[in-house]
C-alpha positions as CSV (number, residue, x, y, z in Angstrom):
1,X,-46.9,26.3,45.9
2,X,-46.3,26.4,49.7
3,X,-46.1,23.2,51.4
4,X,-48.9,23.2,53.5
5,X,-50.9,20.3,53.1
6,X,-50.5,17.7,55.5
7,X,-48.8,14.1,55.4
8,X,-49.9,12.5,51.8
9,X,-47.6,9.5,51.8
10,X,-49.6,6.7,51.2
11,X,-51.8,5.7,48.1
12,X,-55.5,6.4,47.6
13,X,-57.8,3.9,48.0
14,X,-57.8,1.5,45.3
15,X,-61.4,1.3,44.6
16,X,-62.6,3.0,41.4
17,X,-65.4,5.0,43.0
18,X,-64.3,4.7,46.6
19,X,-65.0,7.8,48.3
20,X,-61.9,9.1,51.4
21,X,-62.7,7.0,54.8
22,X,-63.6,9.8,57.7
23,X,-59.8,10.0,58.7
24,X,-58.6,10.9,55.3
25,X,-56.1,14.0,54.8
26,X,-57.6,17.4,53.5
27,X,-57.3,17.7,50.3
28,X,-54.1,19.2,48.6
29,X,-53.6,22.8,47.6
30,X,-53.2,22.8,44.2
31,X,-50.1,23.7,42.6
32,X,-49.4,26.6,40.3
33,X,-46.1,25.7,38.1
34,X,-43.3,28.0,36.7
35,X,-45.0,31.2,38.9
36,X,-47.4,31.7,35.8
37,X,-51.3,32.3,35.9
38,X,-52.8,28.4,35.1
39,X,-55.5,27.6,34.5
40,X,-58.0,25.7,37.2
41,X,-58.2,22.5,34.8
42,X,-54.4,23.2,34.2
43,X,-53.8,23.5,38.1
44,X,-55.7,20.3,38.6
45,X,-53.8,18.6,36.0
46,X,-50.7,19.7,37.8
47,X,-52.0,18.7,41.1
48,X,-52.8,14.6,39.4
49,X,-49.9,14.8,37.5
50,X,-47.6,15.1,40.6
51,X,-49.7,12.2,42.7
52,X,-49.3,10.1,39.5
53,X,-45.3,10.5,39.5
54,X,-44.9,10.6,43.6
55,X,-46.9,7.1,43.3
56,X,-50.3,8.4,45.0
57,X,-51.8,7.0,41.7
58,X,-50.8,3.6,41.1
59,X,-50.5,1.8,37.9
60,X,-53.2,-0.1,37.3
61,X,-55.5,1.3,39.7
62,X,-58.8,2.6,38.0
63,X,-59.7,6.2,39.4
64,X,-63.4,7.6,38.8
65,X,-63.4,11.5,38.3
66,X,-65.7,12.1,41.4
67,X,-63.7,10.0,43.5
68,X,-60.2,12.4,42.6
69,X,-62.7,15.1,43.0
70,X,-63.5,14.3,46.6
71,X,-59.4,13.7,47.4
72,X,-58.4,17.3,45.9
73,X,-61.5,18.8,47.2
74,X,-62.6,20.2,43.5
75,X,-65.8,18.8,41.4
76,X,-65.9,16.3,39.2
77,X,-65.7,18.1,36.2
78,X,-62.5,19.9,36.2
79,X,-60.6,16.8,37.3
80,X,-62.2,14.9,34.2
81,X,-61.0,17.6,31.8
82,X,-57.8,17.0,33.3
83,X,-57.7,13.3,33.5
84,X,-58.3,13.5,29.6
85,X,-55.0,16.1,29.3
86,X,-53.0,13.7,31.3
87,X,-54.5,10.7,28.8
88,X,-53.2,12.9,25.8
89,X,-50.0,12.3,27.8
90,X,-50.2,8.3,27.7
91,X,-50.2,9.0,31.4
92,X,-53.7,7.1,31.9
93,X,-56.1,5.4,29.7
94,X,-59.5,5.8,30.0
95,X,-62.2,3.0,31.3
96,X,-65.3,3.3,29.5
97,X,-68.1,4.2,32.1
98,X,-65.5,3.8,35.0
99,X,-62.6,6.7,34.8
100,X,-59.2,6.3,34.3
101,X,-56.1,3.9,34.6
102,X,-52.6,5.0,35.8
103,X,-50.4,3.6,32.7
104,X,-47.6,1.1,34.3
105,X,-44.3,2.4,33.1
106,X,-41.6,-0.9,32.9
107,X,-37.8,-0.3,34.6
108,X,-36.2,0.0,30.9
109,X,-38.6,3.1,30.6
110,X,-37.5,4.8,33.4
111,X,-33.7,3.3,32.6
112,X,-34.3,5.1,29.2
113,X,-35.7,8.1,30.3
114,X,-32.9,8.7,33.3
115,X,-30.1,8.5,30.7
116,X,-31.7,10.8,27.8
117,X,-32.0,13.1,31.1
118,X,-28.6,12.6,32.0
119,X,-27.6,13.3,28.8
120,X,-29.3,16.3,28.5
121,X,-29.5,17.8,31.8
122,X,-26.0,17.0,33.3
123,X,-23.7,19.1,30.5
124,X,-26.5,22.3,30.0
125,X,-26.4,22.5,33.8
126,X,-22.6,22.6,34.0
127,X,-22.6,25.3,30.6
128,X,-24.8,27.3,33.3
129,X,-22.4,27.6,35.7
130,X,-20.1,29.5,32.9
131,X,-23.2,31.6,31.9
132,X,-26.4,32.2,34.1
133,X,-26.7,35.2,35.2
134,X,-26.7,34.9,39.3
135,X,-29.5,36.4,39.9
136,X,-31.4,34.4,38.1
137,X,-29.9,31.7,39.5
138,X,-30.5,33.0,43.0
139,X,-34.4,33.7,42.2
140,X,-34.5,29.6,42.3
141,X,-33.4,29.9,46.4
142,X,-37.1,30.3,46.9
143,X,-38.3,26.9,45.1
144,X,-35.3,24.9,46.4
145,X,-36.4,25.9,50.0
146,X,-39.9,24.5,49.1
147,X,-38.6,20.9,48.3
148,X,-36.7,21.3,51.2
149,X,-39.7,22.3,53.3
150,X,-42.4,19.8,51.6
151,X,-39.6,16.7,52.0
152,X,-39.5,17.9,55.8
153,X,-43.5,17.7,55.7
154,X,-44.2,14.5,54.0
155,X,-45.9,16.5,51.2
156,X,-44.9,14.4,48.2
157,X,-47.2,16.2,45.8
158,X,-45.9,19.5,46.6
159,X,-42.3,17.9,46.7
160,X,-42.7,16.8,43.0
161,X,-44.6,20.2,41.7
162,X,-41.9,22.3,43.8
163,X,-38.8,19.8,42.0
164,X,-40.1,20.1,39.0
165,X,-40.4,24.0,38.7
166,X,-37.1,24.1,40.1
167,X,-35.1,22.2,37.8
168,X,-37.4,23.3,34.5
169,X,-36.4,27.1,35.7
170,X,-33.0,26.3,36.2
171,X,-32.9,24.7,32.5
172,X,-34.6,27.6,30.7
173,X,-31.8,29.8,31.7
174,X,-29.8,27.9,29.2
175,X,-32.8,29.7,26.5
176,X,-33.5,26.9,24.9
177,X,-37.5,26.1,25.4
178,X,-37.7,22.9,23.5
179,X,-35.3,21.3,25.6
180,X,-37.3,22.4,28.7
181,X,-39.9,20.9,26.8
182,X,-38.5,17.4,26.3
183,X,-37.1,17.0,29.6
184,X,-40.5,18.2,31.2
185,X,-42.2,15.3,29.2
186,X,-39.8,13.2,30.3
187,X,-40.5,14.2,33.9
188,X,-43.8,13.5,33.7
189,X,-43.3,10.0,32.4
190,X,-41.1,9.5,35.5
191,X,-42.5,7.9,38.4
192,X,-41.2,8.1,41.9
193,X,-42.5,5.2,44.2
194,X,-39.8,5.4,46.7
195,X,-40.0,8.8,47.9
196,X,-42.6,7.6,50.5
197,X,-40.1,5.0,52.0
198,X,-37.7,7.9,51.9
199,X,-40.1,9.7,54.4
200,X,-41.3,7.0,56.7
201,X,-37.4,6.8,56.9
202,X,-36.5,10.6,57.6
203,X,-33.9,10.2,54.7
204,X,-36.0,12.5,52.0
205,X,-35.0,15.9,53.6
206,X,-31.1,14.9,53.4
207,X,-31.9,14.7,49.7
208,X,-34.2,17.8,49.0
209,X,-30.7,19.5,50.2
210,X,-29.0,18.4,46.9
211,X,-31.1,21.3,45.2
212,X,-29.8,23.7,47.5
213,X,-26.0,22.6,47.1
214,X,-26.7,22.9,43.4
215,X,-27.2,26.5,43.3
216,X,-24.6,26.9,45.9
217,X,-21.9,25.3,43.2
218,X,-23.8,26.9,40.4
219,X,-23.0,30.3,41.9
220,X,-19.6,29.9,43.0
221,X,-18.7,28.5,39.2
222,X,-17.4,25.5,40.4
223,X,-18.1,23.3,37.8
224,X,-17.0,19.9,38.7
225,X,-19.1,20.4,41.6
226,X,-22.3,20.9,39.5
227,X,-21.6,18.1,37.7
228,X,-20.8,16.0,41.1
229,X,-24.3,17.4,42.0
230,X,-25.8,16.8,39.0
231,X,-25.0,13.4,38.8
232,X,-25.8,12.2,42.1
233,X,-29.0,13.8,41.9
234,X,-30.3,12.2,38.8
235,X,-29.1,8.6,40.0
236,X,-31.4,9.3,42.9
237,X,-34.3,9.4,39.8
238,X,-33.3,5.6,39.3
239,X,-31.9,4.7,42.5
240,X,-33.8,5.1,45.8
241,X,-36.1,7.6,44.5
242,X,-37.6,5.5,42.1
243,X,-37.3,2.0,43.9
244,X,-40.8,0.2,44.2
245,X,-42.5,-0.7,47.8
């Protein structure tokens, strides 16, 4: 997805059928993950998924269908269909005749998550500097330049949907697709809060640039500097990334 939209870094209105105040941002463009044809309810889904993780969504916070609706500029319907995907999840719970609540996710989740991650992540993405082919490494250049761009912008839902394609396509050139799968679930559980202090701070674009040196290492086979990389960028996940307002 190009980062287009405009500045999104604050959270939507808290109120469970509050529709956007006059001054509101246009809605987002919704993303379109791993270059494949989705769905609309699937690009929707996408779309929630990433305000959920960037901290647009709050935990706690009860959401009515056709108040998302007006935010993303869609109807009601499609964002319902993918509130109840992302409730499969455990990503929200659903209110009986009111919408849907953001599920609170505790520091030892996110502690847990960041080091089954790091286990994972850190030693396949070094193994890919012995073995990916480089140009399907380089075909990533594109989608690191978009988190680069979108940090630039302020466009934390196009940040996450842009990070996320990126490092799920960097991991399926090790071949293994349940792996992609459990750390893409494990993504998803992640949540983000302080990437909009990082932008009201200028000090999110300095740390898009990570994905960038990555690839850099990646293709010059330097392995100790993918894992360097690698390691930094994941205790961002649990460091200043993830610290609450």
């Amino acid at each position: 997805m190009s980062p287009t939209a405009p500045q999104r870094t604050g959270a939507p209105s808290t109120a469970p059928d509050a529709t956007p105040p006059p001054d509101a941002p246009p809605a987002p463009v919704l993303p379109v993950l791993g270059g494949k044809r989705s769905s609309y309810r699937e690009r929707v889904a996408d779309a929630l998924r990433a305000a959920l993780i960037a901290g647009e969504l709050r935990p706690g916070q009860v959401y009515s269908a056709p108040a998302l609706a007006t935010r993303f500029g869609v109807s009601a319907t499609p964002v319902r269909e993918a509130m109840l995907d992302l409730a499969k999840e455990g990503l929200v719970d659903t209110v009986p005749n009111k919408g849907f609540r953001v599920t609170a996710v505790t520091e030892k989740q996110l502690d847990e998550y960041t080091q089954i991650r790091s286990l994972i992540e850190i030693p396949t993405t070094v193994a890919l500097a012995r073995t990916a082919d480089p140009v399907s490494l380089d075909a990533l250049r594109p989608a690191a330049r978009e988190i680069v761009a979108a940090a630039a912008a302020g466009d934390l839902i196009a940040y996450v949907e842009a990070d996320t394609r990126f490092h799920l396509g960097l991991l399926a050139l090790a071949g293994n697709a349940h792996l992609v799968e459990v750390v893409g679930d494990l993504r998803k559980r992640s949540r983000l809060y302080g990437l909009t202090a990082l932008v009201e701070a200028g000090r999110l674009p300095a740390s898009a640039q990570e994905h960038l040196e990555l690839l850099d290492a990646l293709l010059d086979r330097d392995e100790d500097a993918v894992r360097a990389v690698m390691t930094r960028h994941l205790g961002h996940v649990r460091g200043q990334w993830a610290a609450h307002g």
